[in-house]
N, C-alpha and C positions, 0 to 999 in steps of 0.2 A: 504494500500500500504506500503508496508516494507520500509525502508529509505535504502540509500546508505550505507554501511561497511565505504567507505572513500570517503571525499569531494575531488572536483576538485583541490583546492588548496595543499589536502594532496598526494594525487596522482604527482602533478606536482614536488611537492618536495622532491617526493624518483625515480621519472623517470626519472628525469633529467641526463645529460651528467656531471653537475658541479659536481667540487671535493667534496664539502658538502654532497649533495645526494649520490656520489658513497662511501666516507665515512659510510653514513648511511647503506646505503645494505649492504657493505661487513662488517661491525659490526654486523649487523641483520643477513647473513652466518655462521659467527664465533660462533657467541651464539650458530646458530640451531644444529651446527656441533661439538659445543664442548661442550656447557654448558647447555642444554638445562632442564636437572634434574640432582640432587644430589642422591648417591646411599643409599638408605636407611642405618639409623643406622649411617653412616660416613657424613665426609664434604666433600667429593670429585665430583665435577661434572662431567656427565658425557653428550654429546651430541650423536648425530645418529651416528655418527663417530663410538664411540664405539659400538654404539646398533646394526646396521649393521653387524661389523664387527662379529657378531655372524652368522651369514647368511655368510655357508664357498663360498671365493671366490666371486660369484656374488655381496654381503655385501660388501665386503674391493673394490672391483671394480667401485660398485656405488657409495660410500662414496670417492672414489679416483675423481670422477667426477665429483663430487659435491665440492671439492677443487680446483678443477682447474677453477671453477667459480670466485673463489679471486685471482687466476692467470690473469684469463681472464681480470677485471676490471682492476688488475693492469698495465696488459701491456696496456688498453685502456687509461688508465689516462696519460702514458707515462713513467712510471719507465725506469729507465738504465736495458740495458739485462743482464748485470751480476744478478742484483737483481731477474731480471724475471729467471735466471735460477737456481738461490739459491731456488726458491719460489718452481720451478717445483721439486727440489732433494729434499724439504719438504714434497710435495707431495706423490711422487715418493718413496720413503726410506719411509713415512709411510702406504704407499698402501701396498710396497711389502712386510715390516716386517707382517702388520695388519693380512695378508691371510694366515700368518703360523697359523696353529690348537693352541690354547687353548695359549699358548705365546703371537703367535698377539692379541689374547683380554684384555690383560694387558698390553702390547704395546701400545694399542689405549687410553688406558686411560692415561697411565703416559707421549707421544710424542704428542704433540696438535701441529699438522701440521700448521693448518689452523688458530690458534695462532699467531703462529713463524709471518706466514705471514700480518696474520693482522696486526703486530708489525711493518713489515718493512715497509707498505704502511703508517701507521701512520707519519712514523719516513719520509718518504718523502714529505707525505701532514705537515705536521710540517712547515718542512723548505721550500719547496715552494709553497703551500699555507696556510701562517697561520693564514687565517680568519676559517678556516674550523677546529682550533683549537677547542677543547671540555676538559675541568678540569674533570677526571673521580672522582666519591667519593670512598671514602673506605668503 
């Protein structure tokens, strides 16, 4: 009999509603979407964000979808809607640069949307909740 991939307890800890766990996912978003491999030969990472956007239009579409996933947490955790509408013009500005030919695939590498935004929800769970604090290493 195969064992479970994740325990009851690890499950409960990234499903959850609290800021911690939403923390966790939209951390676990931002890697897949921005850093998920380095391009060979250089140090630059690259996540699906970029890989996608090779795949004209439908690529930069999905990948735009897939950002609005750290939109979506954030507005559930409760950000101010300015921030929630900076978060979507992040988005948005790098959907519709991404979908230009051969431009937006160097676009998607050097603008990391989904960055920007991880940034600012950090920067709110900080100040109001800062148990959910994390020291990142270098």
């Amino acid at each position: 009999m195969a064992t479970a991939m994740f325990s009851n307890v690890q499950l409960a800890e990234w499903a959850g509603r609290e800021p911690a766990a939403v923390r966790r996912r939209v951390e676990a978003a931002e890697r897949l979407l921005e850093r998920v491999t380095v391009i060979p030969g250089t140090r630059i990472p690259v996540g699906l964000d970029a890989l996608m956007g090779f795949i004209p239009v439908i690529g930069d579409l999905a990948a735009g979808a897939m950002g609005l996933y750290i939109v979506w947490e954030a507005r559930n955790l409760g950000l101010p809607r300015w921030t929630i509408a900076r978060m979507l013009a992040n988005v948005g500005f790098d959907t519709m640069v991404g979908a230009v030919p051969l431009v937006g695939d160097a676009f998607d590498v050097l603008f990391r949307s989904n960055t920007k935004n991880l940034r600012l929800i950090k920067r709110h769970l900080d100040k109001h909740h800062p148990g959910t604090a994390v020291i990142d290493a270098l």
